[in-house]
C-alpha positions as CSV (number, residue, x, y, z in Angstrom):
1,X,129.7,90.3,82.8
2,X,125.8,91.6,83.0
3,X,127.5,94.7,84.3
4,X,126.4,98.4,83.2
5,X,129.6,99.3,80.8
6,X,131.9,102.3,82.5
7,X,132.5,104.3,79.0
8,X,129.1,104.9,77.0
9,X,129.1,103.4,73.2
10,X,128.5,104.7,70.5
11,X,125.3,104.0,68.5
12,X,126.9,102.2,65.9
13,X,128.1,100.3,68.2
14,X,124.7,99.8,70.3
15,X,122.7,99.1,67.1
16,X,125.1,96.6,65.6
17,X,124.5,94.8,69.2
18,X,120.8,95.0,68.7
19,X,121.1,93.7,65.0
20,X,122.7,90.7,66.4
21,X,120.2,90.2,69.6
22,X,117.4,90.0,66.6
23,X,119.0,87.8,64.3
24,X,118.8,84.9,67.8
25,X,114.4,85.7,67.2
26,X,112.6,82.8,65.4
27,X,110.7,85.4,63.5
28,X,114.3,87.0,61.4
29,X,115.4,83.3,60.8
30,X,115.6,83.2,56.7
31,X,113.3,80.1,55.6
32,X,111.5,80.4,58.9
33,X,108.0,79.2,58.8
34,X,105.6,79.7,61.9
35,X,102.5,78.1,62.3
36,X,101.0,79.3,65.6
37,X,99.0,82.6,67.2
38,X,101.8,84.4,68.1
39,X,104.7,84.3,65.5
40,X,106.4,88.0,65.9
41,X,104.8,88.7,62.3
42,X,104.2,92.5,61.6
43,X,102.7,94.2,58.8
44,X,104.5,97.5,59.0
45,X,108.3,97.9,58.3
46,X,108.3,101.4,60.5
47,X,107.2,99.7,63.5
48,X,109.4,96.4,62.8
49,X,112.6,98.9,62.2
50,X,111.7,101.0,65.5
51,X,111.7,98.2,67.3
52,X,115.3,97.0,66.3
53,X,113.3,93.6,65.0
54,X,113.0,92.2,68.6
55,X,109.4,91.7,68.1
56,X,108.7,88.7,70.6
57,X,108.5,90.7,73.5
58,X,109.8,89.1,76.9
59,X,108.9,86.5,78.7
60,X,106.5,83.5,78.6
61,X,103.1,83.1,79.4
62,X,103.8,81.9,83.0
63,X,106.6,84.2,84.1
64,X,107.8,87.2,83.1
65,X,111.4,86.5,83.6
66,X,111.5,82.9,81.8
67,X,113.2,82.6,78.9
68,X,111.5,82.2,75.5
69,X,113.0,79.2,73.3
70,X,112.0,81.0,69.5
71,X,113.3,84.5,70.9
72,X,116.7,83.8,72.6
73,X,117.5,87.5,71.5
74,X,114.6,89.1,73.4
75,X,115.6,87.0,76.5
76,X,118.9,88.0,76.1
77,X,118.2,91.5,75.7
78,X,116.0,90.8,79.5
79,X,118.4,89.4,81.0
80,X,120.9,91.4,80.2
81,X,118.8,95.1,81.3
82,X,117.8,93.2,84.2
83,X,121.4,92.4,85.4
84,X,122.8,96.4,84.3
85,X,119.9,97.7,85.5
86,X,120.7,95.8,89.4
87,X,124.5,97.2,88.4
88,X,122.8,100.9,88.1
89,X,120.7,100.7,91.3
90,X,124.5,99.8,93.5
91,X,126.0,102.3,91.8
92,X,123.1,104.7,93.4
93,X,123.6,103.6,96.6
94,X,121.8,100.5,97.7
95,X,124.5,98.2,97.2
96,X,122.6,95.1,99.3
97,X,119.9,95.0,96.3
98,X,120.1,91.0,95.7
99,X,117.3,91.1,92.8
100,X,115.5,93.4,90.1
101,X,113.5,92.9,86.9
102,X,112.1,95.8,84.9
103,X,108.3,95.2,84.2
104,X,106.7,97.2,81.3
105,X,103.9,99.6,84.0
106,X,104.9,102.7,85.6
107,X,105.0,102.8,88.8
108,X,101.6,102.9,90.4
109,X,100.5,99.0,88.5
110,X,104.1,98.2,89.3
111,X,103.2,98.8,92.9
112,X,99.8,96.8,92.5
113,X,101.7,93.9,91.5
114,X,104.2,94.0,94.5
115,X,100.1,94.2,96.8
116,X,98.9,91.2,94.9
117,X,101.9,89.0,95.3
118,X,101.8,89.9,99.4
119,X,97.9,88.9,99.0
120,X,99.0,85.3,98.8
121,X,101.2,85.1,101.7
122,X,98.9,87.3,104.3
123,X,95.3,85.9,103.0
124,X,93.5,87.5,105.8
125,X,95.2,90.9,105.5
126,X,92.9,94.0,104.1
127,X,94.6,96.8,105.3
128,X,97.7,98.6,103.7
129,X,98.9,101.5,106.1
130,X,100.1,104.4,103.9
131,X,101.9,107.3,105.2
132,X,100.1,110.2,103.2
133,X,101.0,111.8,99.9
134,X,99.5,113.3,97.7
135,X,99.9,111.8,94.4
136,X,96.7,109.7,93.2
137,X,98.5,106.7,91.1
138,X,100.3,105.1,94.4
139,X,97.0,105.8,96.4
140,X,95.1,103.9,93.5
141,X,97.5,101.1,93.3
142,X,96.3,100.1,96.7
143,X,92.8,100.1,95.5
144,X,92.9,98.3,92.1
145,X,94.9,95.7,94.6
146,X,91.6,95.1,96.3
147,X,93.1,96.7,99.5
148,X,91.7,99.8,102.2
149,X,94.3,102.1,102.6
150,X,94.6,103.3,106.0
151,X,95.8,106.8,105.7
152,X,98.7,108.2,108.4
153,X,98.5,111.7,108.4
154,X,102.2,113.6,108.1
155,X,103.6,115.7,111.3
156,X,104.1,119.4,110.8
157,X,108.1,119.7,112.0
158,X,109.2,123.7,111.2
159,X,108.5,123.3,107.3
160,X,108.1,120.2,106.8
161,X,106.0,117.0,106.6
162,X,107.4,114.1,108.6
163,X,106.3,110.5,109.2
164,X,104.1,110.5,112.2
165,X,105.7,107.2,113.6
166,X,103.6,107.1,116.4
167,X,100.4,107.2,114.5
168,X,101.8,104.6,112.1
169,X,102.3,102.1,115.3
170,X,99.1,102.9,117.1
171,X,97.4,101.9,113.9
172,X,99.4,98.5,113.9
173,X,98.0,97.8,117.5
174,X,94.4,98.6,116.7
175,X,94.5,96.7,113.0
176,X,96.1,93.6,114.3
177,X,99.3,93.1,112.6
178,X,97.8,90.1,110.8
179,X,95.0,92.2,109.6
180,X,98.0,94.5,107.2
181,X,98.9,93.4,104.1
182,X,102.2,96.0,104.5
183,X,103.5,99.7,105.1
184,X,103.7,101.5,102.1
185,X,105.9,104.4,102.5
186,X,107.6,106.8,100.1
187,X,110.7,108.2,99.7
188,X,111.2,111.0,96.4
189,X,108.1,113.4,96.6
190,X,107.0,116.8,96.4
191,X,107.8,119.4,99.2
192,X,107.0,120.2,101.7
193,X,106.5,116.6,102.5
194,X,110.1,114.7,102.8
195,X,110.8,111.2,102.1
196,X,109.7,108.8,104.8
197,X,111.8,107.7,107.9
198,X,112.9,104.8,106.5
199,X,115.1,103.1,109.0
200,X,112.2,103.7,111.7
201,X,109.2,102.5,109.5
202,X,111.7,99.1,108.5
203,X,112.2,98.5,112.3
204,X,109.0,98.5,113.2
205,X,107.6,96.3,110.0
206,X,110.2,93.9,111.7
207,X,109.5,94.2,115.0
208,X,105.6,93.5,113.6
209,X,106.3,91.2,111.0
210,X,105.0,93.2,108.3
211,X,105.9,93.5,104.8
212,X,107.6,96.8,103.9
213,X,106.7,98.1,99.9
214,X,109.0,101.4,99.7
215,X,107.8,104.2,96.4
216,X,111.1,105.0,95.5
217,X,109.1,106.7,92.1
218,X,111.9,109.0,91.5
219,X,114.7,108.6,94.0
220,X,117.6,106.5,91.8
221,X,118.7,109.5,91.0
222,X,119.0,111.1,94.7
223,X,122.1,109.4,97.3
224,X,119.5,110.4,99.8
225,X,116.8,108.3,98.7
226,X,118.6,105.4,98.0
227,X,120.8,105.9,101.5
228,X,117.4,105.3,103.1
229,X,116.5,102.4,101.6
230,X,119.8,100.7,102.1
231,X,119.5,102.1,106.0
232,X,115.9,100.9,106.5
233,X,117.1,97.3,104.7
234,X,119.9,97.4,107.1
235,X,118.7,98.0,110.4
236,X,115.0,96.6,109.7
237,X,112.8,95.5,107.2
238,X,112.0,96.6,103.5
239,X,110.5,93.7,101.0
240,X,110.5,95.6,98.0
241,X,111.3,99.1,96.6
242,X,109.8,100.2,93.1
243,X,111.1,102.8,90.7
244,X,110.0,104.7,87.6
245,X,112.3,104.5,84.5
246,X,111.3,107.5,82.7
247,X,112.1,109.8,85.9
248,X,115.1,108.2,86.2
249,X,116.5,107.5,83.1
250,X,115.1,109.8,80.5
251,X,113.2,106.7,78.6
252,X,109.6,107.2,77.7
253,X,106.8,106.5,80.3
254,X,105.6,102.7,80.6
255,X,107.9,101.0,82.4
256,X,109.6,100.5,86.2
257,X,112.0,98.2,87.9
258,X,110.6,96.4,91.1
259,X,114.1,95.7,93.5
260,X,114.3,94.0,96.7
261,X,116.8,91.8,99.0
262,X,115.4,88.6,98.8
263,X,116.0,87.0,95.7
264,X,113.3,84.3,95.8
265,X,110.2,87.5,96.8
266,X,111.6,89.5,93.4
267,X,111.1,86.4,91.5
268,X,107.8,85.7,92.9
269,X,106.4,89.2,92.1
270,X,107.9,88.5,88.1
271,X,105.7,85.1,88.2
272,X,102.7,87.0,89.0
273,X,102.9,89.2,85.9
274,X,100.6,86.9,83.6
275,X,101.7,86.7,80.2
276,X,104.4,88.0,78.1
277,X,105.2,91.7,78.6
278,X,106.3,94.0,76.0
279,X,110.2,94.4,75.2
280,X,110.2,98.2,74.6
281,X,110.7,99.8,78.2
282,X,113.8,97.1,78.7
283,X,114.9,98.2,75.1
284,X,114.8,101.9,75.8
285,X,116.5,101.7,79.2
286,X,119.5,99.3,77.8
287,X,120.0,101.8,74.8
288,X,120.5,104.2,77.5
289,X,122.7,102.7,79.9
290,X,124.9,101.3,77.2
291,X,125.0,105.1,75.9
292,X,125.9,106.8,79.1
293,X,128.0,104.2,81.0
294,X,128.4,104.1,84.9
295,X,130.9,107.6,84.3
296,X,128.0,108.8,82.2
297,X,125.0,108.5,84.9
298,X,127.4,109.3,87.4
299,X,128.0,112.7,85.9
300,X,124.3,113.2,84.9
301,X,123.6,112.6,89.0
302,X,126.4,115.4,89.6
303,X,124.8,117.4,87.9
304,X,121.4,116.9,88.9
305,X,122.8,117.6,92.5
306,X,124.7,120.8,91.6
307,X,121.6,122.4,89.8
308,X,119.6,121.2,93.0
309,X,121.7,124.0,95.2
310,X,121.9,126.4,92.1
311,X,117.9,126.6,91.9
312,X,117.6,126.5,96.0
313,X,120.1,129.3,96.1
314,X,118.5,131.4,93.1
315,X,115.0,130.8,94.3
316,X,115.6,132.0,97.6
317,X,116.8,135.1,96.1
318,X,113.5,135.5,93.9
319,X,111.1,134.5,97.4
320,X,113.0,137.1,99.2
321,X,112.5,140.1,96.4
322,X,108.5,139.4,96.7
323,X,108.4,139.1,100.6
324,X,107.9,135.3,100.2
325,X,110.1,132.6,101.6
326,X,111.9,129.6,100.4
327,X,110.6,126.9,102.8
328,X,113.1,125.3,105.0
329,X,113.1,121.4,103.7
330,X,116.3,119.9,104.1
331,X,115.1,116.4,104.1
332,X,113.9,116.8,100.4
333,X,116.8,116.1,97.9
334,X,115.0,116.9,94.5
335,X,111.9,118.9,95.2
336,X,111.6,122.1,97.2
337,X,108.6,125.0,97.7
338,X,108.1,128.6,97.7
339,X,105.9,130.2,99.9
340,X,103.1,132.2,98.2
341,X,101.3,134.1,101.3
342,X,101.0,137.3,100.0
343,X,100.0,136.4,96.6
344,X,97.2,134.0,98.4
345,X,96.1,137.1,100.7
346,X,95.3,139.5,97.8
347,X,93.2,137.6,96.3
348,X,91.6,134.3,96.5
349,X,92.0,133.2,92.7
350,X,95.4,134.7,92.6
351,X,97.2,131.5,93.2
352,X,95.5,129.0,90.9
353,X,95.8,131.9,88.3
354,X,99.9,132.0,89.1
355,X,99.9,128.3,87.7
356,X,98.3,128.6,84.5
357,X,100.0,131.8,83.5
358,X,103.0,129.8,84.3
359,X,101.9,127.0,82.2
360,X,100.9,129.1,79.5
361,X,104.6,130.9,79.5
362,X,105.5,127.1,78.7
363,X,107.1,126.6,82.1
364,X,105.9,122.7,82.2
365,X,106.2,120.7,86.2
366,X,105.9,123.8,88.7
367,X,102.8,122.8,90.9
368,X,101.8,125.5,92.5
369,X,99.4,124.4,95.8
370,X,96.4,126.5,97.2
371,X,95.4,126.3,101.1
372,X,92.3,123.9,101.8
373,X,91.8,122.5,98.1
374,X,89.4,118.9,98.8
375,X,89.5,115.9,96.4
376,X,87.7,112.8,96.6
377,X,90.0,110.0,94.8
378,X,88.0,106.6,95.0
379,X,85.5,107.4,97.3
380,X,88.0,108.9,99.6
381,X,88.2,112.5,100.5
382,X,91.3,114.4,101.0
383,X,91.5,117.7,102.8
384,X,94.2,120.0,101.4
385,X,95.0,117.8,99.1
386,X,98.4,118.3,97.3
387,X,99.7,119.8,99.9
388,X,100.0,116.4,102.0
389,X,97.9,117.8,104.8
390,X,94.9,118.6,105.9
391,X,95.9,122.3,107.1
392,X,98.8,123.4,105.5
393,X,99.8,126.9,106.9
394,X,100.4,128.6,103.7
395,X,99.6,128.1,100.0
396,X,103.4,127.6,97.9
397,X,105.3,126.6,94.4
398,X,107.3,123.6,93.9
399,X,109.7,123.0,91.7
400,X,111.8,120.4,91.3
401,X,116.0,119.8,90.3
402,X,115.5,116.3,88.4
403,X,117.9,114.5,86.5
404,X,118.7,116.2,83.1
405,X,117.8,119.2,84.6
406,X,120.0,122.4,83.1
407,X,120.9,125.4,83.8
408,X,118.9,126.8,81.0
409,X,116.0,125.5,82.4
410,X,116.5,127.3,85.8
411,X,117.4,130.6,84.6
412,X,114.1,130.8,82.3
413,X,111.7,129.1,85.1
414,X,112.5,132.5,87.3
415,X,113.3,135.3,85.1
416,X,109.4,134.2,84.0
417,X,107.9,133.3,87.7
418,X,109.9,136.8,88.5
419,X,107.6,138.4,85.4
420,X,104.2,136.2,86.8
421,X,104.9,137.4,90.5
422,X,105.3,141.4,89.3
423,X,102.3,140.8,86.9
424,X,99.9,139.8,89.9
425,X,101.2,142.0,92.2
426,X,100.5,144.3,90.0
427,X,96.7,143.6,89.3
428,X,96.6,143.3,92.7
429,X,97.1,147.1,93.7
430,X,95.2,148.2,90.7
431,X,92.3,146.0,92.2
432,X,93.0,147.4,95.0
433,X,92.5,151.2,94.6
434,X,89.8,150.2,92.3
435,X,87.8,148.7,95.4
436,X,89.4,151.7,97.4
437,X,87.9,154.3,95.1
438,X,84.8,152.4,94.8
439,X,84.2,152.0,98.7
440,X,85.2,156.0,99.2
441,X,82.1,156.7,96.3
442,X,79.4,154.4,98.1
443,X,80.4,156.1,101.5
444,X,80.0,159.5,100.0
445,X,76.9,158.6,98.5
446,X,75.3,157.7,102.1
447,X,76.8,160.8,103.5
448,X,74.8,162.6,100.7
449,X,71.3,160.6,100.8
């Protein structure tokens, strides 16, 4: 039925399927003999065995999707992760998805490929507007796409970051619509920023005609995230919306799944991929699903959302024993941010020196954010950068409640931030009566001469 199964197999079960997938490739025939460039041959029988034998890869030189007439298992195999992965993306929420294909990038070249297809149906379009965020690999993607990003600065609302929608319209007017190639907004990301407002951002690409690329890097595994791209397809305009399979499905990095609602754009972004793509990422993320089932992901997103309000609760309690704050972000599902004013005030290397005593304590993804840091990625030069803004009022920690996430990992992440906070502070007062004493002795010292 193409459909994601409900119970998980076992992996008997799953391998003796991928014995019989390989057995369909030209290259396991018995007698078989090739005579061109690209047979599937391979001199190690590690590499042949880790890859279950499917050895072709998918596709065919012209389209990434075709299917391949010596490797009927390999096609198979893609067509089959393409049609449980479209299965897995309803299940999350946007249940109008008409099309999907996993392509073997992450995210940001995945999002270069969605900009290079558009580039063929807006030739005199340069510009991509792009909501900010700080993350370098979707900014890139619009630059190794041959595009200038136009760069909407976020709205300070309480807390958070919010799509400034009036910016993002003004910019429209003074570009020229034809002049845009697309909005390229964002929906999982780190707080304080929250996702985009989808549903506004779709009406006006529509009102505009404008193309609509949504990062949905991490968002499968949020009902927020998805809700929003279901909204902003309902009510207005979204072309395509790409994911990462590693954040979302616990598959190693190097490969994403590009989704939309019109069949016929999905299928033109898979004939721009040139040449055949490796197999693996579909393998890994097949070998997955078929593992977990539907009642398996959905229980890995329950739990994802319960350990969500468990480390919002607990954190809160930790900000509050070191005068900081949990910032108020309600709009972000997966990521939130601790305040770290204090810590920022007593001394200026303080909080840079929080995050690699946490990284050092093996506490691997916290991000913690100093006030008024500048990068210069491609020539352009951010302000503040990581904290989505040029003047964020505080410096803070993020930390995020992704999928797989456990308990475990919660309770160790603050009994040792709780041990790095107490540390600093601390060095702090010692420096502090050390400067003291030190200040008291120079004055003396005048007094006397």
């Amino acid at each position: 039925k193409g459909k994601c199964p409900e119970d998980g197999w076992d992996e008997s079960t799953i391998e003796l399927f991928l014995h019989e997938l390989a057995i369909m490739d030209s290259n396991n025939f018995l007698g078989n003999c090739g005579v061109g460039e690209r047979e599937g041959r391979v001199a190690s029988g590690l590499v042949a065995r880790r890859h279950y034998r499917l050895i072709h890869g998918i596709g065919r030189s012209g389209d990434i999707s075709a299917v391949q007439p010596k490797a009927a298992g390999s096609s198979l195999l893609n067509k089959l992760t393409n049609s449980v992965v479209l299965d897995i993306i309803k299940l999350a929420g946007v249940r109008s998805v008409a099309n999907c294909f996993v392509v073997p990038m992450a995210t940001g070249m995945s999002l270069t490929l969605c900009f290079l297809t558009l580039r063929h149906k807006r030739p005199k379009a340069k510009y991509i507007i792009w909501p900010r965020i700080d993350q370098k690999s979707c900014f890139k993607s619009m630059i190794t796409a041959g595009f200038e990003p136009v760069v909407i600065e976020n709205v300070l609302e309480g807390d958070e970051l919010r799509t400034d929608l009036e910016a993002v319209e003004a910019k429209i007017k003074a570009l020229g619509a034809e002049n845009i190639l697309c909005v390229h907004s964002t929906t999982s990301c780190f707080a304080p920023r929250v996702p985009d407002r989808l549903e506004e951002l779709a009406v006006i690409c529509a009102n505009y005609d404008i193309p609509h690329i949504v990062n949905n890097a991490y968002g499968v595994q949020s009902s927020k995230c998805m809700h929003l791209i279901q909204q902003g397809a309902r009510v207005g305009r979204i072309d395509a919306f790409v994911q990462s399979l590693d954040k979302n499905f616990m598959v190693p990095v190097g490969g994403a799944i590009i989704a939309g609602f019109n069949e016929s754009f999905i299928q033109e972004i898979s004939k721009m991929y040139p040449g055949r793509a490796s197999a693996s990422p579909s393998l890994d993320v097949l070998i997955t699903l078929l593992s977990l089932g539907t009642s398996g992901y959905k229980k890995l997103l329950k739990e994802r959302k319960e350990m969500f309000s468990y480390l919002s609760s607990e954190l809160k309690k930790l900000a509050d024993s070191h005068n900081e704050r949990l910032l108020d972000t309600p709009h972000n599902p997966i990521s939130l941010a601790m305040s770290l004013k204090n810590l920022d005030e007593s001394s200026d290397a303080a909080v840079t020196q929080l995050g690699s005593m946490l990284f050092t304590r093996q506490v691997s993804g916290a991000r913690v954010v100093p006030c008024g840091s500048v990068q210069t990625v491609n020539n352009y030069t951010f302000k503040g950068f990581m904290s989505h803004a040029n003047d964020y009022p505080c410096a803070y920690l993020n930390a995020a409640s992704a999928i797989g996430i456990k308990k475990q990992d919660v309770d160790v992440f603050l009994k040792r931030l709780d041990k790095c906070l107490k540390t600093l502070r601390k060095e702090a007062k010692e420096e502090k009566s050390i400067n003291e004493i030190s200040d008291s002795n120079a004055a003396t010292e005048q007094l006397e001469d």
